[in-house]
C-alpha atoms as an extended CHARMM CRD file, in Angstrom:
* protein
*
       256  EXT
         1         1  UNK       CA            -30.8150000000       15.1850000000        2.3470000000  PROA      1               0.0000000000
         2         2  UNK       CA            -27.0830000000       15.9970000000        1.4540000000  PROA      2               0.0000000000
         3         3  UNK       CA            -25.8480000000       15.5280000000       -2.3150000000  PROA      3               0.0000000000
         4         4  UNK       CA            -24.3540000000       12.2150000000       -3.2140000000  PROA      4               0.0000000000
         5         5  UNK       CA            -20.7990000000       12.7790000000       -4.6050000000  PROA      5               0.0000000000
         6         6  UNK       CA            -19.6720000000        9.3940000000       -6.3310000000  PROA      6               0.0000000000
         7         7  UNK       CA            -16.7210000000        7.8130000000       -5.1960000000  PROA      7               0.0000000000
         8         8  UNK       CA            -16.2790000000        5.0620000000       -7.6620000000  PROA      8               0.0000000000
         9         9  UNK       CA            -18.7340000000        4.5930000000      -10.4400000000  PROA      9               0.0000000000
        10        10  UNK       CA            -18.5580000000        0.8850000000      -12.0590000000  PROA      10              0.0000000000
        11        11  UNK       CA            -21.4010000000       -1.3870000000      -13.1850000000  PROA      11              0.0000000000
        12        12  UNK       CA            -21.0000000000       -3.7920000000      -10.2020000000  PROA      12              0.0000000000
        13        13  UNK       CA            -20.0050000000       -1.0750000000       -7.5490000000  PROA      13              0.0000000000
        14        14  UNK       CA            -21.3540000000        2.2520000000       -6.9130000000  PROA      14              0.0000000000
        15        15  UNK       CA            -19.4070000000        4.0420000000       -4.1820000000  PROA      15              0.0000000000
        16        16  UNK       CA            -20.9160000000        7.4690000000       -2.9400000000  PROA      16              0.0000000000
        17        17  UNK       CA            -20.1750000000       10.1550000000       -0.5200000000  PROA      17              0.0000000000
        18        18  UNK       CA            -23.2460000000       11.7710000000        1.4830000000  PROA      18              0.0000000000
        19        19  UNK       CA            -22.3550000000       14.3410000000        3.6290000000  PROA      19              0.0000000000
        20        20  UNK       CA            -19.8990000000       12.1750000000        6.4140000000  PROA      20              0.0000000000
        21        21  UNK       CA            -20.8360000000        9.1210000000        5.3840000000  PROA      21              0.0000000000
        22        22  UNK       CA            -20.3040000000        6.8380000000        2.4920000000  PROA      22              0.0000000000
        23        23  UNK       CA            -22.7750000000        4.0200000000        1.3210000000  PROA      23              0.0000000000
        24        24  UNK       CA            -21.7920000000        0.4620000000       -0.8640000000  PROA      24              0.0000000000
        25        25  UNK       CA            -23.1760000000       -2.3140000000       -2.1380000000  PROA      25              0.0000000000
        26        26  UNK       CA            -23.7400000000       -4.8140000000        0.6980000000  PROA      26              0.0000000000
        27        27  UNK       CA            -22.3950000000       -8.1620000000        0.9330000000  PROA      27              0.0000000000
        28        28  UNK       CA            -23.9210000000      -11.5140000000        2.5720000000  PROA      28              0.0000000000
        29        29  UNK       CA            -20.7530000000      -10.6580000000        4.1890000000  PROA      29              0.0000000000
        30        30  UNK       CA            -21.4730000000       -7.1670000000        4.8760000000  PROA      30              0.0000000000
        31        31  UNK       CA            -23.3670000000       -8.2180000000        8.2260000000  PROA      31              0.0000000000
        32        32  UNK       CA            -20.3900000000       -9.9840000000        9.5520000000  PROA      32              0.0000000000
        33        33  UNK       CA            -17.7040000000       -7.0460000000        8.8050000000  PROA      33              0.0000000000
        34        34  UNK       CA            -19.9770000000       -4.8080000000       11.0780000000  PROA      34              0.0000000000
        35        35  UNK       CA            -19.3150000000       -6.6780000000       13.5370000000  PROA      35              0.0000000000
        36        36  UNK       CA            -15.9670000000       -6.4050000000       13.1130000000  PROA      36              0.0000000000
        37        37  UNK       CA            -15.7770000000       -2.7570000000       12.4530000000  PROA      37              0.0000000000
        38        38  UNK       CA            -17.9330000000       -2.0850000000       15.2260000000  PROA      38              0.0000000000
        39        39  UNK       CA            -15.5830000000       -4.0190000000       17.5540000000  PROA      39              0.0000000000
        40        40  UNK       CA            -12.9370000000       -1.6590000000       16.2830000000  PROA      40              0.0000000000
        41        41  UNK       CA            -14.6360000000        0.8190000000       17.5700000000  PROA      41              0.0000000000
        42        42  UNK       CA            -15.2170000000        0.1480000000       20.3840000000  PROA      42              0.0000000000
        43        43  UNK       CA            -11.0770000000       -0.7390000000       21.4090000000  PROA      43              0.0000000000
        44        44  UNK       CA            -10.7080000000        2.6090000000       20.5160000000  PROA      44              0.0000000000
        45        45  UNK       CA             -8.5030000000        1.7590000000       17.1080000000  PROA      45              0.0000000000
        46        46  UNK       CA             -9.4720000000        5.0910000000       15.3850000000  PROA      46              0.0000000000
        47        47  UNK       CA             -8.2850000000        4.1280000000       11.7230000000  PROA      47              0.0000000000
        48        48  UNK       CA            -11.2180000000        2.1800000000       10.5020000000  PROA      48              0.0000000000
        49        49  UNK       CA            -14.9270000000        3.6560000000        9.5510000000  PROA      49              0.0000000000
        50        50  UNK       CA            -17.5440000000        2.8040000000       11.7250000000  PROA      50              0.0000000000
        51        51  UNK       CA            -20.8750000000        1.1470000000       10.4350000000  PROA      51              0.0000000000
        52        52  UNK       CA            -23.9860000000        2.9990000000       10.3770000000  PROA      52              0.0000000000
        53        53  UNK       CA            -26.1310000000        0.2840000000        9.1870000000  PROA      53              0.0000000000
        54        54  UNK       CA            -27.9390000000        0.5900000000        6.2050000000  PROA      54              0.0000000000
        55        55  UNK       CA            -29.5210000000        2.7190000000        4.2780000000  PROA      55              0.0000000000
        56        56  UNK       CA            -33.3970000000        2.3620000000        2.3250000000  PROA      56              0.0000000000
        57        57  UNK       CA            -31.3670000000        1.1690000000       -0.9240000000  PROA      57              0.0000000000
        58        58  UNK       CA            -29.7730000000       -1.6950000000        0.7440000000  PROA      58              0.0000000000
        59        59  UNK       CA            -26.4550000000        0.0470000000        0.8060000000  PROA      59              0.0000000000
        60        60  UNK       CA            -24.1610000000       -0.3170000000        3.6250000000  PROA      60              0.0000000000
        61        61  UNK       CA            -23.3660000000        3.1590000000        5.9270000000  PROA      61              0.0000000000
        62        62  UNK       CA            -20.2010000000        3.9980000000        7.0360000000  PROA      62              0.0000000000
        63        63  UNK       CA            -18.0690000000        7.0220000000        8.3990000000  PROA      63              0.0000000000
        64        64  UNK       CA            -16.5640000000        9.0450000000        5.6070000000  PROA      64              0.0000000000
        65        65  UNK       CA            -12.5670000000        8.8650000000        6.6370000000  PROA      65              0.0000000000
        66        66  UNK       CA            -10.9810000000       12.5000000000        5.0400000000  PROA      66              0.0000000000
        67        67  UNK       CA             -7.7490000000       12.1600000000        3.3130000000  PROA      67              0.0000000000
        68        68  UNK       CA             -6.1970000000       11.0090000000        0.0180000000  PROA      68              0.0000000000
        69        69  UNK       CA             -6.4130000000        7.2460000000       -1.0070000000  PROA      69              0.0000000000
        70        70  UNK       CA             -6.3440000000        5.0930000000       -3.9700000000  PROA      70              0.0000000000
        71        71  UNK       CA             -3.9680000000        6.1460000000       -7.0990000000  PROA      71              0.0000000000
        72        72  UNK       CA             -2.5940000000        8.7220000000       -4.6960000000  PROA      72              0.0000000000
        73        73  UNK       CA             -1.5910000000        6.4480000000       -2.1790000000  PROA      73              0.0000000000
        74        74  UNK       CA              1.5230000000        4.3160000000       -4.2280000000  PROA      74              0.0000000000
        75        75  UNK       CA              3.4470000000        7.1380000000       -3.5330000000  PROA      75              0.0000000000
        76        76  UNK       CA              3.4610000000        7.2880000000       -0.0040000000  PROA      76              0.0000000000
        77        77  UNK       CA              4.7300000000        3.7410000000        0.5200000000  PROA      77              0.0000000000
        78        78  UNK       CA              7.5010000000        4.6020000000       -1.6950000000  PROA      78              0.0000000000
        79        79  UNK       CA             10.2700000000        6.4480000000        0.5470000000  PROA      79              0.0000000000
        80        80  UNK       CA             11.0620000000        4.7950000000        4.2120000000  PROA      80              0.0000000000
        81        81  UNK       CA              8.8650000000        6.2660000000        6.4820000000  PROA      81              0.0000000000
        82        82  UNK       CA              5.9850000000        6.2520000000        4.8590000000  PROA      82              0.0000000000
        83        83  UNK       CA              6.6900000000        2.2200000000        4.2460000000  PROA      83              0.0000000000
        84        84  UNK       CA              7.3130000000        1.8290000000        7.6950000000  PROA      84              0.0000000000
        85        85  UNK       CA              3.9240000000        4.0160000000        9.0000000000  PROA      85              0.0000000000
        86        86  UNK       CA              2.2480000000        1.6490000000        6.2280000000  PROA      86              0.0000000000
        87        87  UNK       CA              3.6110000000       -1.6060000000        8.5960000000  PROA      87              0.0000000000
        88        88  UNK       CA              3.2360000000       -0.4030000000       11.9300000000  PROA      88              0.0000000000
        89        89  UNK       CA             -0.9380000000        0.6490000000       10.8710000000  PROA      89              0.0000000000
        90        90  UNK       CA             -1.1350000000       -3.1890000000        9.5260000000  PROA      90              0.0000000000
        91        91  UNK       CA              0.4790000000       -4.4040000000       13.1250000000  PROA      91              0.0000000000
        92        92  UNK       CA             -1.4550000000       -2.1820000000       14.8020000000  PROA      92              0.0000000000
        93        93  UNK       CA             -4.3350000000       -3.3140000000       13.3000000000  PROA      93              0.0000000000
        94        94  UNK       CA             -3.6670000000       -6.5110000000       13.9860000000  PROA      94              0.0000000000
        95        95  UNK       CA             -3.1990000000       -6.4140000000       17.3200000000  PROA      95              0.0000000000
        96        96  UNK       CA             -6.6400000000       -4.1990000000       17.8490000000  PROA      96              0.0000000000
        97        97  UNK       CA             -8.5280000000       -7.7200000000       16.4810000000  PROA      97              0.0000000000
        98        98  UNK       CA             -7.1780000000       -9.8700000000       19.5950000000  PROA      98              0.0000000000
        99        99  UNK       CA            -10.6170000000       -9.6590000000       21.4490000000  PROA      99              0.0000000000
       100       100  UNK       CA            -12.7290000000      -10.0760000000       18.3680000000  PROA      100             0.0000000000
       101       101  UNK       CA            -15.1900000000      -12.9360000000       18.5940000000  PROA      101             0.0000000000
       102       102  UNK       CA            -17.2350000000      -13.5550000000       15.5550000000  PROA      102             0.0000000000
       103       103  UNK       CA            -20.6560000000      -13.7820000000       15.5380000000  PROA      103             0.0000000000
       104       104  UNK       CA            -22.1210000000      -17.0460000000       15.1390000000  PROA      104             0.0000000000
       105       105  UNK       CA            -23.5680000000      -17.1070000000       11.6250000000  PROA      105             0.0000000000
       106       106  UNK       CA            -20.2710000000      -15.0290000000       10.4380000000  PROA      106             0.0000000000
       107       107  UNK       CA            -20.1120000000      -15.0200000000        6.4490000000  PROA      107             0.0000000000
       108       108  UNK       CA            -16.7730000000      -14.5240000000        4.9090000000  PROA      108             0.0000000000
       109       109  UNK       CA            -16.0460000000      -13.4060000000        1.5550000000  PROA      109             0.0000000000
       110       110  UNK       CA            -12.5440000000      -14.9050000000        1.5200000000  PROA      110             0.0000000000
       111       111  UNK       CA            -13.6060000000      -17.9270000000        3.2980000000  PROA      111             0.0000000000
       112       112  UNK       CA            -11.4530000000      -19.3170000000        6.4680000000  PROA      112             0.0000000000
       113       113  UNK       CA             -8.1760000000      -20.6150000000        7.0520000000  PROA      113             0.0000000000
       114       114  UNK       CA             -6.7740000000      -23.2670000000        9.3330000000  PROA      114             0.0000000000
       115       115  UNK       CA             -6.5820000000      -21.5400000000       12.5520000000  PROA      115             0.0000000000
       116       116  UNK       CA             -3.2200000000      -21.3910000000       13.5800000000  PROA      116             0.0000000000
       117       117  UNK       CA             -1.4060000000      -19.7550000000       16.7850000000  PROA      117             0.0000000000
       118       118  UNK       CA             -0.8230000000      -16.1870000000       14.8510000000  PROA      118             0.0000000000
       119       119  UNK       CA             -4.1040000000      -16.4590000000       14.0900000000  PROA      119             0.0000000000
       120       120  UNK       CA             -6.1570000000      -12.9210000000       13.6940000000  PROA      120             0.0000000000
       121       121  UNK       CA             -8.7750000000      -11.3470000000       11.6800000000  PROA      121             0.0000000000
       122       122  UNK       CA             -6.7490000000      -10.0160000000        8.5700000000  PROA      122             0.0000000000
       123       123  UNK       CA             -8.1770000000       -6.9750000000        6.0980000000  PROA      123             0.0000000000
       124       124  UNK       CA             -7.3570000000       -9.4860000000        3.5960000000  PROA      124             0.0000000000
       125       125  UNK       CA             -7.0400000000       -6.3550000000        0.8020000000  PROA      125             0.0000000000
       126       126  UNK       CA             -3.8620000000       -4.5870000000        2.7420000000  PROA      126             0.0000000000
       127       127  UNK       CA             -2.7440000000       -2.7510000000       -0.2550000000  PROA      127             0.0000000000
       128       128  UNK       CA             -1.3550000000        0.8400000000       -0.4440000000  PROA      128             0.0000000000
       129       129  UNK       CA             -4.8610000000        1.9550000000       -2.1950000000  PROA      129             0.0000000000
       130       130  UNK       CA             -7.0120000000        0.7060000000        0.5510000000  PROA      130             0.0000000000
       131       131  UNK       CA             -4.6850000000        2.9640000000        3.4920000000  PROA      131             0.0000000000
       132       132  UNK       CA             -6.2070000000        6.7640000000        3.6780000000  PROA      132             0.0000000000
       133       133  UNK       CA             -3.4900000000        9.1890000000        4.0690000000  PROA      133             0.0000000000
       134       134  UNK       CA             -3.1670000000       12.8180000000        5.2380000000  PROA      134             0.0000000000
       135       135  UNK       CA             -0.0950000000       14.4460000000        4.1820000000  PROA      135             0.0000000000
       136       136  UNK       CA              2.3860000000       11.3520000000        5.0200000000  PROA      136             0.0000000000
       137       137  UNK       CA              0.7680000000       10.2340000000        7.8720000000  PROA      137             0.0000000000
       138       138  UNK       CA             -1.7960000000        7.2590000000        7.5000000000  PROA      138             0.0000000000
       139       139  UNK       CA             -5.3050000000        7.9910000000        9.0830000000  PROA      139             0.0000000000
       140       140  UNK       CA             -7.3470000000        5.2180000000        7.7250000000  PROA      140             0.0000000000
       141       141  UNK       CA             -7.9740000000        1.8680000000        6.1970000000  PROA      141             0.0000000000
       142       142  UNK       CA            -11.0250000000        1.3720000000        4.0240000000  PROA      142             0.0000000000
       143       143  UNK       CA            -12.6060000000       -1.4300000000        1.7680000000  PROA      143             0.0000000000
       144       144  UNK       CA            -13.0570000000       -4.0690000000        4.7630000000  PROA      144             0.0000000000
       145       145  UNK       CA            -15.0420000000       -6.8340000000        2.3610000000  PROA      145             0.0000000000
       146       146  UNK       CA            -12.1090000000       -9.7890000000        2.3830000000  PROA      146             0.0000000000
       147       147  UNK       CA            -11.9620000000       -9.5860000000        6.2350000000  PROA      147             0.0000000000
       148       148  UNK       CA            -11.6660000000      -12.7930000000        7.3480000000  PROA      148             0.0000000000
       149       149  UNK       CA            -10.0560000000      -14.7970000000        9.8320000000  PROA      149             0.0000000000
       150       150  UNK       CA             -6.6670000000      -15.6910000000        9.0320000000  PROA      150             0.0000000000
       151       151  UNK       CA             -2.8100000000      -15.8950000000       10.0800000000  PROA      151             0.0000000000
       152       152  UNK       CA             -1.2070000000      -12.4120000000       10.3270000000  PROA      152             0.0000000000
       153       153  UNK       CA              1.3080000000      -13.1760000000        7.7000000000  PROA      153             0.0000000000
       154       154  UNK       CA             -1.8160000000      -13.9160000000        5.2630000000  PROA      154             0.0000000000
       155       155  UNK       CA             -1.9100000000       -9.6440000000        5.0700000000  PROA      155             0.0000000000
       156       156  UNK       CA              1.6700000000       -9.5670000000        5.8610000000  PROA      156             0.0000000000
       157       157  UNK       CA              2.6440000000      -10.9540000000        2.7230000000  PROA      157             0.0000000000
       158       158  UNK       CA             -0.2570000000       -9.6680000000        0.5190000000  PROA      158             0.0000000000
       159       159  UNK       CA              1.0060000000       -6.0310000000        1.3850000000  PROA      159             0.0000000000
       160       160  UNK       CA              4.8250000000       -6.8010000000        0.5620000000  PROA      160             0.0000000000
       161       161  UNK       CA              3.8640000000       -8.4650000000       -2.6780000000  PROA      161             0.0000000000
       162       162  UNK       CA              2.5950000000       -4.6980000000       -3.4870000000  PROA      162             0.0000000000
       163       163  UNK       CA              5.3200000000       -2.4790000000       -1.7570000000  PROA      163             0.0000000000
       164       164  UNK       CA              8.6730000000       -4.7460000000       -1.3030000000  PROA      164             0.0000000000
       165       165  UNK       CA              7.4070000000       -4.7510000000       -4.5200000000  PROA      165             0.0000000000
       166       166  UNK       CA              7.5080000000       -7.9740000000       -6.3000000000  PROA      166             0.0000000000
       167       167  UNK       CA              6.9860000000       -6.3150000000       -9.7080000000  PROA      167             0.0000000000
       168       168  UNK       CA              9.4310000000       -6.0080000000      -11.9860000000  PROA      168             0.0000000000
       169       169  UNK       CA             11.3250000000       -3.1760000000      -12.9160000000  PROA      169             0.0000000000
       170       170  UNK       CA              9.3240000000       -1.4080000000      -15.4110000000  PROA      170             0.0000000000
       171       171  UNK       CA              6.2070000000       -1.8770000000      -13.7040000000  PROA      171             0.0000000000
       172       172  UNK       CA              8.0160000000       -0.3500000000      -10.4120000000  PROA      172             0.0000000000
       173       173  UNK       CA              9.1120000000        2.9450000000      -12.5430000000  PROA      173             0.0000000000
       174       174  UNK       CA              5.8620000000        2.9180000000      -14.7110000000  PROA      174             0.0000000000
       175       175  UNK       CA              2.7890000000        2.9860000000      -12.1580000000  PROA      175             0.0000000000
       176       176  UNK       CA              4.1700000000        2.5970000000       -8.5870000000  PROA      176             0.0000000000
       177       177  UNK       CA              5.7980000000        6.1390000000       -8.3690000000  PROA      177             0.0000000000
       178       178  UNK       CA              9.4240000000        4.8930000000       -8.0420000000  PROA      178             0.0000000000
       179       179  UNK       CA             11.7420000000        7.5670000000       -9.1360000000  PROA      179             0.0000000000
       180       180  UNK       CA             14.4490000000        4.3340000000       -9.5410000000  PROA      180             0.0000000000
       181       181  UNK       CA             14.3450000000        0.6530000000       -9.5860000000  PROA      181             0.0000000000
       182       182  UNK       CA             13.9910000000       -0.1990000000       -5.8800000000  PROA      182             0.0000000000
       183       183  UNK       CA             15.9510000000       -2.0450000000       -3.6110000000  PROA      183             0.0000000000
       184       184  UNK       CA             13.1560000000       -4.7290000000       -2.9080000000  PROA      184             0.0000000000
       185       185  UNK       CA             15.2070000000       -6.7600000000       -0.2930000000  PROA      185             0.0000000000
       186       186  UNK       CA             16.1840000000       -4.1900000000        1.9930000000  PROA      186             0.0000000000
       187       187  UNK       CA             12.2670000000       -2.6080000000        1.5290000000  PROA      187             0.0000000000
       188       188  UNK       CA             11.2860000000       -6.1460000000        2.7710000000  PROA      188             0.0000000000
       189       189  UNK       CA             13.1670000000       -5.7400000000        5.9240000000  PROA      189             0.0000000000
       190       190  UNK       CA             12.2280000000       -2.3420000000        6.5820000000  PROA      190             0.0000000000
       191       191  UNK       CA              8.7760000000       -3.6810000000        6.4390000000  PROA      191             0.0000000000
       192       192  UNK       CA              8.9710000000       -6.6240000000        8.6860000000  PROA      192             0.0000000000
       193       193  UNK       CA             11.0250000000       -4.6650000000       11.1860000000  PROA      193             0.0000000000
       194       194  UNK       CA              8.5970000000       -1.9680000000       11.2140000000  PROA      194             0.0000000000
       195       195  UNK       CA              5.5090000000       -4.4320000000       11.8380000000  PROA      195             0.0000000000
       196       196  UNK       CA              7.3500000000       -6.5210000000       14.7330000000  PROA      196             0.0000000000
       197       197  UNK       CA              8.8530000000       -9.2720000000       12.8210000000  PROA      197             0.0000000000
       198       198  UNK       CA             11.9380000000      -10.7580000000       14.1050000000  PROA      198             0.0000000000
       199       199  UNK       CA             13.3260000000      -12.6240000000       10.9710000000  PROA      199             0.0000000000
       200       200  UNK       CA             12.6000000000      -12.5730000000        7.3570000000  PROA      200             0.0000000000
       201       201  UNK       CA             13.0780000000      -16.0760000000        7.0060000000  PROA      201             0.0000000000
       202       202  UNK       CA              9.9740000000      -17.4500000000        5.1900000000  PROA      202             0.0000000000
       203       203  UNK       CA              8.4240000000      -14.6460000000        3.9650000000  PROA      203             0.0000000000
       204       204  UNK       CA              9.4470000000      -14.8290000000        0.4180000000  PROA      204             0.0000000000
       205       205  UNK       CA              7.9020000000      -18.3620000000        0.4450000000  PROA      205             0.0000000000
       206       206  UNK       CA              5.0440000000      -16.7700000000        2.1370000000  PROA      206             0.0000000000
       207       207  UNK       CA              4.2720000000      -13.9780000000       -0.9140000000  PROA      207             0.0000000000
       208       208  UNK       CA              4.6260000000      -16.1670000000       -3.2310000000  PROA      208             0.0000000000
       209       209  UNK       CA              2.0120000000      -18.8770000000       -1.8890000000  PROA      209             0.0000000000
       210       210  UNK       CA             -0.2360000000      -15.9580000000       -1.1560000000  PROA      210             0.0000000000
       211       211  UNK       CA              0.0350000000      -14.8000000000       -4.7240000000  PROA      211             0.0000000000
       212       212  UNK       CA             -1.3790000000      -18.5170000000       -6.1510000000  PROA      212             0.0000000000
       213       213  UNK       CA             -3.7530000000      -18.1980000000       -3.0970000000  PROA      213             0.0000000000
       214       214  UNK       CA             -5.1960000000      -15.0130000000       -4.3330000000  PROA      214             0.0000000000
       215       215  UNK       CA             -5.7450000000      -16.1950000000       -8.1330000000  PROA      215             0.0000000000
       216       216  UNK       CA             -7.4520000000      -19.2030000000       -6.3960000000  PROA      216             0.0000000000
       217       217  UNK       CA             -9.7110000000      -16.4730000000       -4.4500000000  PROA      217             0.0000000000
       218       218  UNK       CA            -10.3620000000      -14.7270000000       -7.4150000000  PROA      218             0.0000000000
       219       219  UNK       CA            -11.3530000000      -18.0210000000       -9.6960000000  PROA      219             0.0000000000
       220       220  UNK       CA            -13.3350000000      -18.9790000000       -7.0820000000  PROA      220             0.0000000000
       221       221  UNK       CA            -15.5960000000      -15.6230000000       -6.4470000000  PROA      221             0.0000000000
       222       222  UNK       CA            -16.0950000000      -15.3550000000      -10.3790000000  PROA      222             0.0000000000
       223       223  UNK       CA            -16.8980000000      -18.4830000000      -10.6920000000  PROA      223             0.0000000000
       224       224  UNK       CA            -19.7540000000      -17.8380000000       -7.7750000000  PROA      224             0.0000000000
       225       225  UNK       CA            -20.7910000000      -14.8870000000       -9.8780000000  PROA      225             0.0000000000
       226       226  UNK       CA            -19.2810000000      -12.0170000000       -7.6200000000  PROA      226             0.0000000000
       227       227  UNK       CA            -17.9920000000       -8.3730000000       -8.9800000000  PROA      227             0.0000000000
       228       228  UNK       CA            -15.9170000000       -7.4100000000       -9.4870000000  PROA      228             0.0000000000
       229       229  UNK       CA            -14.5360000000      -10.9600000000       -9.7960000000  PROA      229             0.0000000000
       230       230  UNK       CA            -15.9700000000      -12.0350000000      -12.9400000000  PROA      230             0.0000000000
       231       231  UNK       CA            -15.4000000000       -9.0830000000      -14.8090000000  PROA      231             0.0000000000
       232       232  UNK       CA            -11.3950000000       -9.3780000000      -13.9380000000  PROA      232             0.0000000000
       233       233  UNK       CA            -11.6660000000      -12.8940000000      -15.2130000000  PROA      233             0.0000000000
       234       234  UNK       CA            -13.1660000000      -11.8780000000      -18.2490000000  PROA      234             0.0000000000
       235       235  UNK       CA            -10.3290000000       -9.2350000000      -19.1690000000  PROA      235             0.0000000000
       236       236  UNK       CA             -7.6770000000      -11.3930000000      -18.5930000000  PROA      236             0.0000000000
       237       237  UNK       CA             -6.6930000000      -10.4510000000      -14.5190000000  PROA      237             0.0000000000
       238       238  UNK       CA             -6.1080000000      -14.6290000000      -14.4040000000  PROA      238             0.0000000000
       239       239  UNK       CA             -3.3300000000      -14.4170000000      -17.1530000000  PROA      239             0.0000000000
       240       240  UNK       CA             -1.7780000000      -11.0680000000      -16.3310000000  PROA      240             0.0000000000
       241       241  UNK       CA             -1.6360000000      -12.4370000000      -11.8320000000  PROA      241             0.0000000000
       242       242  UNK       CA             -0.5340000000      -15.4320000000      -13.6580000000  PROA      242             0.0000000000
       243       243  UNK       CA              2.2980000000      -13.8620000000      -15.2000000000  PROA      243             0.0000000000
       244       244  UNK       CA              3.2740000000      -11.7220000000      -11.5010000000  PROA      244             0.0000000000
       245       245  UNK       CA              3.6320000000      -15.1350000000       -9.8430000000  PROA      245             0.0000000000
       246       246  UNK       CA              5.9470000000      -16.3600000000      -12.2960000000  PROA      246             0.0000000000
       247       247  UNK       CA              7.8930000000      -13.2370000000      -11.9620000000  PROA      247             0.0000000000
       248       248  UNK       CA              8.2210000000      -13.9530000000       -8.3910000000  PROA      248             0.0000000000
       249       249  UNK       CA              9.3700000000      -17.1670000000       -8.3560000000  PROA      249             0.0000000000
       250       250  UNK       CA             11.9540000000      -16.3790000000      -10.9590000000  PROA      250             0.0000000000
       251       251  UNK       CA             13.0140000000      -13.3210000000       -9.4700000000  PROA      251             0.0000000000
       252       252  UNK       CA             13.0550000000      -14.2160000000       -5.4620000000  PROA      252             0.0000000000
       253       253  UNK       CA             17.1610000000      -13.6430000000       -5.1850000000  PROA      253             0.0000000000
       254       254  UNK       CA             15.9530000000       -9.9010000000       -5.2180000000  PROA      254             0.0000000000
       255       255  UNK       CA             14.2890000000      -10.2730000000       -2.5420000000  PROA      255             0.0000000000
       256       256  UNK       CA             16.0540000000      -12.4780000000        0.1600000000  PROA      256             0.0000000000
């Protein structure tokens, strides 16, 4: 058997490469992304890995997608194109989920929304780190565990709240590779006129209420006992997304 080359080594999550494929903890919602994935698959949308099943540990199997991700992805969101190739993946995505039927005894990690007419079947974790890059050209999106079904906006917003962004300045020039303090409002339109939209009304509103959605997400899965949920709410992640969301609301004139 091929050597196992860890991907991400915590206490609660053990991510390792073997040979082209790469095995995780599973999920009682592990089942249900499958399905997903393998639907993916078989629309020909060639950005995803596909599931392999599982492996005599328990682990999930997937395809190993090649290419840089992670810390080394913030920077390719940064300059226009490579925000705009970020939308149009998400939209594509989107659009590839349109057939998708669930299977019966689905389990979601994120739980469900009310169904509504834009409804889809969002990544629900649409951030720059999760979007596998080869040179600037996006080739992948990985870490499919808050799938769920959901509005489009619902992954809409949580990927502007991370690349309009709606940090503040420091943050922006700190950790998320901006060379200056960026101009968030006209990133924001980029963005929604690279994934299709055809106004930005609303979408401020709509980052922000995801932002108190996804503390509530977060609460919630600690609370149940998930990783790495409760160790977040044990450092202080409540406090610190706490302190984002108030930054957003204050700050939303930057934006619109």
């Amino acid at each position: 058997m091929a050597s196992e080359y860890t991907l991400q080594d915590r206490p609660h999550r053990q991510v390792v490469r073997i040979g082209d494929t790469v095995r995780r903890p599973a999920h009682p919602w592990t089942p249900t992304v499958h399905a997903l994935l393998g639907h993916l698959d078989a629309v020909g949308f060639p950005y995803a890995p596909r599931p392999l099943g599982f492996d005599q540990q328990g682990r999930e199997v997937l395809t190993f997608i090649k290419g840089a991700s992670g810390p080394l992805s913030w920077a390719k969101v940064v300059d226009d194109d490579g925000l705009s190739a970020f939308a149009r993946l998400l939209r594509e995505y989107h659009d590839a989920t349109a057939d998708f039927s669930p299977p019966g005894d689905a389990v979601w990690a994120g739980g469900v929304d009310v169904p509504s007419d834009e409804e889809s079947v969002c990544h629900g974790d649409f951030g720059p780190w999760n979007v596998v890059w080869q040179g600037n050209r996006p080739v992948g999106i990985i870490d499919w565990d808050f799938a769920r079904p959901a509005p489009r906006m619902h992954d809409v917003a949580y990927a502007l709240h991370y690349v309009a962004p709606f940090r503040d300045d420091a943050e922006c020039l700190r950790w998320l590779r901006y060379p200056v303090p960026p101009n968030r409002g006209r990133r924001l339109e980029r963005f929604c006129t690279a994934y299709g939209l055809t106004t930005t009304s609303g979408v401020v509103d709509a980052v922000i209420d995801r932002q108190r959605k996804n503390i509530d997400l977060v609460r919630r899965l600690a609370s149940q006992g998930h990783e790495p949920q409760a160790t977040w709410v044990r450092e202080g992640l409540l406090e610190e997304l706490g302190r984002r969301l108030a930054w957003s609301r204050s700050n939303r004139h930057l934006l619109e």
